[in-house]
C-alpha positions as CSV (number, residue, x, y, z in Angstrom):
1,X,6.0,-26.4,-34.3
2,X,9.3,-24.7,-33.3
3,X,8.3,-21.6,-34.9
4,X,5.2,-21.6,-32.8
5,X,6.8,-21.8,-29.5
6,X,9.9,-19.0,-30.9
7,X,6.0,-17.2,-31.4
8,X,5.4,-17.5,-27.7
9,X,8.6,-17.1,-26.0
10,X,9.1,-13.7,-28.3
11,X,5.5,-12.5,-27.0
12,X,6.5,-13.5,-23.5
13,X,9.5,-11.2,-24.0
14,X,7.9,-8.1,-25.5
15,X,4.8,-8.5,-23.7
16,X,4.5,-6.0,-20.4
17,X,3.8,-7.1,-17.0
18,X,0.5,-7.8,-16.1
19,X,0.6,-6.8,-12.8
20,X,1.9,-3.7,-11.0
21,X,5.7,-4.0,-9.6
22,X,5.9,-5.1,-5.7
23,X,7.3,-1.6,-3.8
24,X,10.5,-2.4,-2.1
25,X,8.8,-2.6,1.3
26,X,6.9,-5.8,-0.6
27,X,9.4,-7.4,-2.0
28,X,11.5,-7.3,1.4
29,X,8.7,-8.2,3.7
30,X,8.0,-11.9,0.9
31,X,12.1,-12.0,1.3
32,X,11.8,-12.1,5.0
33,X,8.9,-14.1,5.1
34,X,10.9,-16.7,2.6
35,X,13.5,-16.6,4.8
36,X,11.4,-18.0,7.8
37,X,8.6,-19.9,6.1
38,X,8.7,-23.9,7.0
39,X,5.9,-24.9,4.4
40,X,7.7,-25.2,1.1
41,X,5.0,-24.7,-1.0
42,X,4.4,-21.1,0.2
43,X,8.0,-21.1,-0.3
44,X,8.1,-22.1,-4.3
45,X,4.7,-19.7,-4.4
46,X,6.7,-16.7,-2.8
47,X,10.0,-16.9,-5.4
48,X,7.5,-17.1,-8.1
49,X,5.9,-14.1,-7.1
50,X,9.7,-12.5,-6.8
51,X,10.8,-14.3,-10.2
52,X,7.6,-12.8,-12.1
53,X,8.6,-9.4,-10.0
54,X,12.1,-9.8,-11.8
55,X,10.5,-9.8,-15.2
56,X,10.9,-13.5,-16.0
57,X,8.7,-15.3,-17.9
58,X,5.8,-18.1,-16.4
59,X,7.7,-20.5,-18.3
60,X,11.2,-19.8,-17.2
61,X,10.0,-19.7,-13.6
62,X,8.0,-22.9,-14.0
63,X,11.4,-24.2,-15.3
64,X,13.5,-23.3,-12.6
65,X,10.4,-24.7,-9.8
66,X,9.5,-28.1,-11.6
67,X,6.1,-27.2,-12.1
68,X,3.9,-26.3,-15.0
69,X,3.9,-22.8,-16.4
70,X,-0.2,-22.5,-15.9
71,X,0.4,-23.3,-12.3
72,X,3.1,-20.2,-12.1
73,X,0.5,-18.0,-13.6
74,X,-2.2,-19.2,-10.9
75,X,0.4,-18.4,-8.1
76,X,1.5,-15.1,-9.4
77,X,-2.7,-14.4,-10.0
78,X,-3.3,-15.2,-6.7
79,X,-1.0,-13.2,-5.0
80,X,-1.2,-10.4,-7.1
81,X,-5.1,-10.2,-7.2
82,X,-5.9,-12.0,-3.4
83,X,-2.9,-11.4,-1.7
84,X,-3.1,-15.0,-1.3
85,X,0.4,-17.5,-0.8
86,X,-0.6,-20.1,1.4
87,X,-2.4,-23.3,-0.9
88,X,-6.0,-24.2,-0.3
């Protein structure tokens, strides 16, 4: 079973970005806006967004926010295909 997940986190690793990188502009305007932003869900959705940005993996960002690593990959979907941080 270890093997497997050694598997996953090397594909994680080596595997490219889904998504295009934010421009700077972006990634100063979510900063801003995380700066300011009272709802901490929005908050946790926008440092994911920023963590994935970095290059991290869904796990190591589900890590850092206590939550699961599907529900990193939702957030970072979300935003990246909706534009969408604020929860349903």
């Amino acid at each position: 079973m270890r093997s497997y997940f050694l598997y996953v986190e090397l594909f994680l690793y080596i595997c490219p970005m889904k998504y295009e990188p934010l421009t700077p502009q972006l990634k100063q305007a979510l900063e801003k806006q995380h700066k300011s932003e009272r709802d901490g869900r929005v908050r946790d959705r926008i440092k994911a967004v920023l963590f994935y940005n970095q290059g991290h993996s869904y796990r190591e960002i589900a890590r850092w926010l206590l939550v699961d690593d599907e529900t990193i990959r939702r957030y970072v979907k979300d935003y990246f295909n909706n534009n969408k941080l604020k929860p349903s």
